[in-house]
C-alpha positions in Angstrom: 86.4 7.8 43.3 84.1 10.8 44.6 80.5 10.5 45.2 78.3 13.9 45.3 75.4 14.5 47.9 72.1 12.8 47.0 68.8 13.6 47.8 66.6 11.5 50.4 65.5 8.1 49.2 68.0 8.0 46.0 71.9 6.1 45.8 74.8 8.4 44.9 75.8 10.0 42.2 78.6 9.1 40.6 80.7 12.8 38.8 81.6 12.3 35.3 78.9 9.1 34.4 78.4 8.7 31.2 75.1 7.0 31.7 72.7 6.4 34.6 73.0 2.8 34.3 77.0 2.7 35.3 76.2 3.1 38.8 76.1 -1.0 39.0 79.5 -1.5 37.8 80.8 -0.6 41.3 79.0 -3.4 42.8 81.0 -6.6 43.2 79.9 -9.2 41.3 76.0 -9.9 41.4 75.5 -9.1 44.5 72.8 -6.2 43.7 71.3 -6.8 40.2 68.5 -4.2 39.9 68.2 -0.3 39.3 68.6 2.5 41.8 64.7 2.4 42.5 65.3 -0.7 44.6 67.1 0.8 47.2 65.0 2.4 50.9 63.7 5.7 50.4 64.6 6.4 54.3 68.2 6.3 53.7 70.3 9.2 53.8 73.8 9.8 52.0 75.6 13.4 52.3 79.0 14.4 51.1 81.1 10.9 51.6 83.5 9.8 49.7 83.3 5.4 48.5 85.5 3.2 47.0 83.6 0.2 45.1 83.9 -2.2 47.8 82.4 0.0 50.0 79.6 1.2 47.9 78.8 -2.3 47.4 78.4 -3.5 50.9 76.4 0.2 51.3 74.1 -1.7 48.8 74.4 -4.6 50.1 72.9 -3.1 53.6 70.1 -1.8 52.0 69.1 -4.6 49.6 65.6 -5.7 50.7 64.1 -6.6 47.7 67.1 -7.0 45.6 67.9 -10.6 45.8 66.9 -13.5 47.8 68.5 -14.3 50.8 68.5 -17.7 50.9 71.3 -18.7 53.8 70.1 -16.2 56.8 73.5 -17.1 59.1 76.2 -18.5 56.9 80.0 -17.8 57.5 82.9 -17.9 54.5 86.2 -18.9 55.5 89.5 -18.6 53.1 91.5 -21.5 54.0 95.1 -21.4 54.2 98.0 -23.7 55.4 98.8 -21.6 58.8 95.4 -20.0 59.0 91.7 -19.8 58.5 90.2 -16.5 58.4 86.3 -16.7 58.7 83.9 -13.8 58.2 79.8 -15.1 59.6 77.1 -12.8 58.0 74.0 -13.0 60.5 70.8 -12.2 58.5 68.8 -11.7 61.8 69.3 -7.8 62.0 69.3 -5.3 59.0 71.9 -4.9 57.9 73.2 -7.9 58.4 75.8 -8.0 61.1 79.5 -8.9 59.8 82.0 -10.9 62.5 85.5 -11.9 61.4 87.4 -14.2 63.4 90.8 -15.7 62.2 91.7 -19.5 63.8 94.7 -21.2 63.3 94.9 -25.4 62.1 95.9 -27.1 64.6 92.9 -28.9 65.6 92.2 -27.6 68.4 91.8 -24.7 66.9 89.6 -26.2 64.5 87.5 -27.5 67.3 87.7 -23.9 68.5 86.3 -22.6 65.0 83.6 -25.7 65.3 82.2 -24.3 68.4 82.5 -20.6 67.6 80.2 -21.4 64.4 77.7 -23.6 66.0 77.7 -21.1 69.3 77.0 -18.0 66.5 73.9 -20.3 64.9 75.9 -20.9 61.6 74.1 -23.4 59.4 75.6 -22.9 56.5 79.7 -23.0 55.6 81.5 -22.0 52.3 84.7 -22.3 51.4 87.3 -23.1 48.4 88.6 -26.1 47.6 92.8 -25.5 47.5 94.4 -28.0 47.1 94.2 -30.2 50.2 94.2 -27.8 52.9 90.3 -27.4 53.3 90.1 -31.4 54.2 90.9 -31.2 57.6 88.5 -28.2 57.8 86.0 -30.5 56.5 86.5 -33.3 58.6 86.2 -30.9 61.9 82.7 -29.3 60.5 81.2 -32.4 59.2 77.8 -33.0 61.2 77.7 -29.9 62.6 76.9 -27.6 60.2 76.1 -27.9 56.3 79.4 -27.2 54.3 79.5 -26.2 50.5 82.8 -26.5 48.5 83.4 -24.1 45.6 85.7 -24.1 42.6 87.8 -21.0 43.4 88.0 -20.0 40.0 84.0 -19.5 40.0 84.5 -17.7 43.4 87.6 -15.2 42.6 87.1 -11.9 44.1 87.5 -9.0 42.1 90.5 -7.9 41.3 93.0 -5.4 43.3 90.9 -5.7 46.2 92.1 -9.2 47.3 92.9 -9.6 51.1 91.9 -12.8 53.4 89.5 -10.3 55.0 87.5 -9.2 51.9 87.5 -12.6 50.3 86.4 -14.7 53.4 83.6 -11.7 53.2 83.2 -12.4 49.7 82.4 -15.9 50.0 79.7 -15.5 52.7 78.1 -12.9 50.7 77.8 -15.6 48.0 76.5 -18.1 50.1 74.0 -15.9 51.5 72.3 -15.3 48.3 72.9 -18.8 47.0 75.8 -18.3 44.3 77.8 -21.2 45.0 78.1 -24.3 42.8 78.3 -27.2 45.1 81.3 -29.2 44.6 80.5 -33.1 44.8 82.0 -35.0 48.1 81.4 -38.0 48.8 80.8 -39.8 51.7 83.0 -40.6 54.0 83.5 -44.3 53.5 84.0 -43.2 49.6 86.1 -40.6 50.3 88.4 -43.0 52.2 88.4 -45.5 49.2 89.3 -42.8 46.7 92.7 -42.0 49.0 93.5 -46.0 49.1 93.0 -45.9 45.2 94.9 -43.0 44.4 97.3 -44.2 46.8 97.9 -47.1 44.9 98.0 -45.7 41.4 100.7 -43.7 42.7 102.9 -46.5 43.7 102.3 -48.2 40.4 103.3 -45.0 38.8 106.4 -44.9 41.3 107.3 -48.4 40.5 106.8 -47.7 36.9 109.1 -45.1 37.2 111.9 -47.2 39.2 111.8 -49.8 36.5 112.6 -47.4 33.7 115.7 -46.2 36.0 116.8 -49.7 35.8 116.8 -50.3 32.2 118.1 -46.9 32.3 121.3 -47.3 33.9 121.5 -51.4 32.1 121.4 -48.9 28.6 124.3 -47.0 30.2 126.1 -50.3 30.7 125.6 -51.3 27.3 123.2 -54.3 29.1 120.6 -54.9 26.3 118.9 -57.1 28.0 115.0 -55.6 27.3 116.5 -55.9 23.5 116.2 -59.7 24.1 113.7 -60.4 26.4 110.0 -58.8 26.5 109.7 -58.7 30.5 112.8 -57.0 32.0 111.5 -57.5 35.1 110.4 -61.3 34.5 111.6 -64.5 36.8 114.0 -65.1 34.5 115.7 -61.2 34.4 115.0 -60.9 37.9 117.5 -63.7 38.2 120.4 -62.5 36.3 119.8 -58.6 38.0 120.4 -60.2 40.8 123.4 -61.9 39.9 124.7 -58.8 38.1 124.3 -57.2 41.3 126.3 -60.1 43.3 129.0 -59.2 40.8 128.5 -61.9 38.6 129.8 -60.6 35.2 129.7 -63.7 32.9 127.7 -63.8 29.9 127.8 -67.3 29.5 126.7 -68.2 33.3 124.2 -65.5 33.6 122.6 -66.5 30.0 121.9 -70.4 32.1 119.8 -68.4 34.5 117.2 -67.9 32.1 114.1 -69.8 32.2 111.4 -71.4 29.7 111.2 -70.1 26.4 114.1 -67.4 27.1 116.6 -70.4 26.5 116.2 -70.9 23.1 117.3 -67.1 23.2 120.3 -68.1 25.2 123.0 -67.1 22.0 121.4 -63.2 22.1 121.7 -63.3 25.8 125.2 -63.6 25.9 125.9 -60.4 23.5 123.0 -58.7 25.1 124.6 -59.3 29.1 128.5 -58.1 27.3 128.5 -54.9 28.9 130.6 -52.4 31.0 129.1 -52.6 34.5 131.4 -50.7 36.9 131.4 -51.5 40.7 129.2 -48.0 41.1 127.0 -49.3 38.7 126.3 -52.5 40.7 125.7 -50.7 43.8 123.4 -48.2 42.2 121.5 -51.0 40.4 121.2 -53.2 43.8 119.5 -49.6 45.5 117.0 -49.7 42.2 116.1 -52.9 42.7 115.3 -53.1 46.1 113.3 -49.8 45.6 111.0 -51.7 43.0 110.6 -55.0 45.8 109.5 -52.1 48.2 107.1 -50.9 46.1 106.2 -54.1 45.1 105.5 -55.1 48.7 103.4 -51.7 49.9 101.4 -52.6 46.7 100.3 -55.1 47.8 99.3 -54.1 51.3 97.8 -51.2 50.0 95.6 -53.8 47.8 94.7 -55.8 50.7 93.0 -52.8 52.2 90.9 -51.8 49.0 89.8 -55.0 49.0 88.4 -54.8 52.5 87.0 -51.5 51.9 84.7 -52.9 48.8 83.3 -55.6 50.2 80.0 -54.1 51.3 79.9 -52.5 46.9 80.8 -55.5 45.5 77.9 -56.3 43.2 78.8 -52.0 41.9 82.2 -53.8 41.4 81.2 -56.6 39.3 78.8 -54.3 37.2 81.2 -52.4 36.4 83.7 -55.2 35.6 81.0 -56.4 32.3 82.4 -52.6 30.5 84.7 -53.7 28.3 88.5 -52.3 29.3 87.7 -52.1 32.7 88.7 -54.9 35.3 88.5 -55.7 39.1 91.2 -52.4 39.5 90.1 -49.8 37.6 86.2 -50.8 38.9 87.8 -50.1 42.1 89.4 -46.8 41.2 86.0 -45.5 39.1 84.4 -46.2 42.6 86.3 -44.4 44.5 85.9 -41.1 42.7 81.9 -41.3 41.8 80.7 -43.3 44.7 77.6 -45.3 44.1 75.0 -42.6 44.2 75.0 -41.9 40.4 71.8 -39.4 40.9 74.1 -36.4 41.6 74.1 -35.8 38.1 71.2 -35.0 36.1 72.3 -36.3 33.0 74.7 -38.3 31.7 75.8 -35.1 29.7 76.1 -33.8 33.5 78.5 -36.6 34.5 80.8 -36.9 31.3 81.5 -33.1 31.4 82.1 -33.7 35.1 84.8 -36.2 34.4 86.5 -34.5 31.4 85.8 -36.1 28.9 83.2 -34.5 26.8 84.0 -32.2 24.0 84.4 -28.3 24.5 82.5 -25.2 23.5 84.1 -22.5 21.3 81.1 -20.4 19.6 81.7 -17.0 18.3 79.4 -15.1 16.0 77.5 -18.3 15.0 80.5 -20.2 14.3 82.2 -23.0 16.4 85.7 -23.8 16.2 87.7 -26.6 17.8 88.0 -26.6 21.5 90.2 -28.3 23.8 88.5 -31.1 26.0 86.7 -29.5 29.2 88.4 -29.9 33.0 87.2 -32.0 34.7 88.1 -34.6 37.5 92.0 -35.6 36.7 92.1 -38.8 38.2 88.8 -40.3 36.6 89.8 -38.6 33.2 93.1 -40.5 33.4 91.3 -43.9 34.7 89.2 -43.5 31.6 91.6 -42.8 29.3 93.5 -45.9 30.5 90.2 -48.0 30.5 89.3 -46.5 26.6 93.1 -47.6 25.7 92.6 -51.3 27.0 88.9 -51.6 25.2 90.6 -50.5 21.9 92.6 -53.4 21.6 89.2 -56.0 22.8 89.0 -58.2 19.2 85.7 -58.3 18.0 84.2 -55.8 20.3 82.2 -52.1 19.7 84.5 -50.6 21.5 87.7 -51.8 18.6 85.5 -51.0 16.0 84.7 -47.8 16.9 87.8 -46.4 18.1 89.4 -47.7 14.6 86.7 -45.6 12.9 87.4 -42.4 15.4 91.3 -43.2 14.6 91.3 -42.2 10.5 89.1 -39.3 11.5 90.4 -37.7 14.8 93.9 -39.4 15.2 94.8 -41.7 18.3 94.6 -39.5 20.9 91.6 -37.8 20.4 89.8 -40.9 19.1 91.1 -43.0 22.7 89.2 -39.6 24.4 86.4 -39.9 22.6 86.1 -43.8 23.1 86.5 -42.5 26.8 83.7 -40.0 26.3 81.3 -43.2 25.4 82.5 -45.6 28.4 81.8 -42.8 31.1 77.9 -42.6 29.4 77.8 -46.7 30.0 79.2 -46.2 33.6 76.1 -43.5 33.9 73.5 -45.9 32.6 74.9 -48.9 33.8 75.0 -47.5 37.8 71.8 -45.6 37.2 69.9 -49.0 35.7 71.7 -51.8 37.4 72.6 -53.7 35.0 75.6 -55.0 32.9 77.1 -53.5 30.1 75.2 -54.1 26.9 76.7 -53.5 23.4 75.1 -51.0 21.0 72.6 -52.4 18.9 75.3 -51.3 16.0 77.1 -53.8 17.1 75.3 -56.4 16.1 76.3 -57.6 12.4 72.9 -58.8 11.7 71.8 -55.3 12.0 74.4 -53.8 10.4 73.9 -56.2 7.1 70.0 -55.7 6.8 70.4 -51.9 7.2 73.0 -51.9 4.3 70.6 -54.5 2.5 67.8 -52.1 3.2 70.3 -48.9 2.1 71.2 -51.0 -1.3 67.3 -51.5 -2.2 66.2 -48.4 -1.7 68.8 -46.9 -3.9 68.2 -49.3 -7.1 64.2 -48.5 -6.6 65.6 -44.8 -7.4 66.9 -46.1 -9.8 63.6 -47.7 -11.5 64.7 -51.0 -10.6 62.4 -53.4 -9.0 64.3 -55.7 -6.4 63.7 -58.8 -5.0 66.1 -60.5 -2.3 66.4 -64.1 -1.0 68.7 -65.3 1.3 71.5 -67.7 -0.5 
């Protein structure tokens, strides 16, 4: 793109503008906002020839006035797996002076980056959270300088213009002028809890997925032994998996290794254990099972150090524990990913959209459609989902009620997200208050009988009726 000359005190020209006004859409992003007035009269431009980047970082030199600056030294760094390129923007001179630097991550080299920041008076750091590569970053920097995460789809670049360079420069253009939502870390002793939980729910989902393998290959075998029994991994199957696996092949004998009420069963355990379980098929079920012991046994050291880790948050625990569908474990998981400083959010509108689960916006022309769920936090969406799921099946409770009622309206799965919706606004008040979970006062069948006596009054005195009630 060609820029003519321009006269002292004015930005360039672009040839062929349809209106004055276009001249911003070269600028990247927001980074100057107002018209060409803003811009020193003492500056000079003759005959060059700009792209857009660089007419923007030409604005960008001469924006006194335009926006606030509201980080004077901050540095952007795009994170990679090998690399970190870093790009530190020091405010202190006009324009402000540009240094890129690219460190490697080893950590020494991170220590290297640590120093070269704190040596340059950085006090601010932004960067994008990918996937798990900015952690270690984090870890290094933390205490040293203030850090900022960013959803990267709020920080893209521009299009056709992306290099590590221009986007590490990107980012530390945003930060100086304050453009970056804060992603929410939390503390260090949380952030350690959160990898023990998720830890764990893995390894349940592991195990989960070792057991299916074995009644996989039993099904294979014509073994219908989960036809017959309700707990295929119970003390009494264990027992005759075990046996199957020792090469024990008798119906009759392995149907005697049953226990307690799977005895009186003992006539469908002897067609359900008639199968065709080849020597490969032994071997390979022997390697399933002791898969699902492992994973058994790591559980459960894994669980050991959760519990150490909660000790000091065990009254947040227990609070948590009075929300109907949530026990000891998922308590334990919710803390991990919120931490116990509820405040973050403004609002408990603020938190549910956070997590997930609230509903999503789709307005056009006055008219709103359905939306699909907003993103939000994966793991806690999934923990409440699972939570919302157990409290639909709590007899007698709000929650039942309610999800049967969001059920003939919204179908299961959106009515178990919407259940989900109302648990993470009890979490909110519940950690914000200090106090236990209280049912809604529509819970309450007194309440619910004199507002329908009250409803049933009023419409008969329409009616010209004069009503008088007594209790029978």
């Amino acid at each position: 793109m060609r820029v003519s000359k321009t006269r002292r005190g004015q930005p360039p020209r672009w040839r062929n503008e349809r209106r004055r006004e276009d001249w911003t859409r070269a600028v990247i992003g927001t980074t100057v906002c107002c018209g060409p007035e803003v811009f020193s009269r003492s500056s000079t431009q003759s005959s060059i020839s700009l792209g857009t980047t660089a007419y923007a970082f030409w604005a960008l030199n001469r924006k006194e006035g335009v926006m606030e600056v509201v980080v004077e030294i901050g540095a952007g760094l795009d994170v990679h797996k090998k690399r970190i390129v870093a790009c530190c923007l020091d405010g202190r001179s006009t324009p402000p002076k540009r240094i890129r630097r690219t460190f490697g991550t080893f950590f020494n080299q991170l220590q290297s980056l640590r120093d070269w920041l704190v040596t340059a008076g950085v006090t601010d750091v932004a960067m994008e959270s990918t996937g798990v590569y900015w952690m270690p970053v984090y870890r290094v920097l933390e205490g040293h300088v203030r850090i900022i995460l960013g959803n990267a789809r709020l920080m893209a670049n521009v299009p056709g213009r992306k290099t590590d360079e221009s986007d590490a420069e990107w980012i530390a253009v945003l930060l100086r002028h304050g453009l970056i939502r804060p992603s929410f870390v939390p503390p260090k002793a949380i952030r350690e809890l959160r990898q023990l939980t998720r830890c764990r729910r893995k390894l349940v989902q592991m195990r989960t997925t070792a057991q299916l393998r074995v009644d996989k290959l039993l099904q294979m075998a014509n073994i219908k032994l989960s036809s017959v029994a309700s707990d295929l991994f119970g003390v009494s199957c264990r027992k005759m998996l075990r046996a199957l696996t020792d090469g024990i092949t008798d119906p009759v004998v392995l149907s005697e290794l049953s226990y307690s009420t799977l005895r009186n069963k003992r006539p469908q355990l002897i067609q359900a254990l008639t199968g065709t379980l080849s020597v490969e098929d032994r071997q390979l079920l022997k390697i399933q099972l002791d898969l699902v012991d492992d994973l058994k046994r790591e559980l459960g050291r894994v669980d050991e150090l959760i519990q150490q880790k909660v000790i000091p948050y065990e009254a947040i625990v227990q609070l948590l524990d009075t929300v109907p569908g949530i026990n000891r474990t998922i308590a334990q998981e919710i803390l991990g990913e919120i931490g116990t400083d509820i405040s973050i959010w403004p609002s408990q509108r603020h938190f549910s959209a956070w997590a997930g689960v609230c509903p999503g916006n789709r307005e056009s022309a006055g008219v709103r459609r359905r939306a699909r769920s907003r993103e939000g936090d994966r793991y806690l969406k999934s923990i409440l989902a699972q939570a919302a799921t157990s409290a639909a099946h709590v007899r007698g409770s709000y929650c039942a009620a309610r999800f049967r009622s969001l059920k003939f309206r919204l179908g299961e799965r959106r009515a178990i997200l919407a259940l989900a919706h109302e648990l993470a606004l009890s979490i909110y008040f519940i950690l914000l208050r200090q106090q236990p979970y209280r049912e809604p006062l529509a819970a309450d069948p007194r309440l619910v009988r004199d507002q329908r006596r009250r409803s049933l009054i009023k419409q008969l005195q329409k009616l010209g009726y004069e009503v008088t009630c007594s209790d029978l």
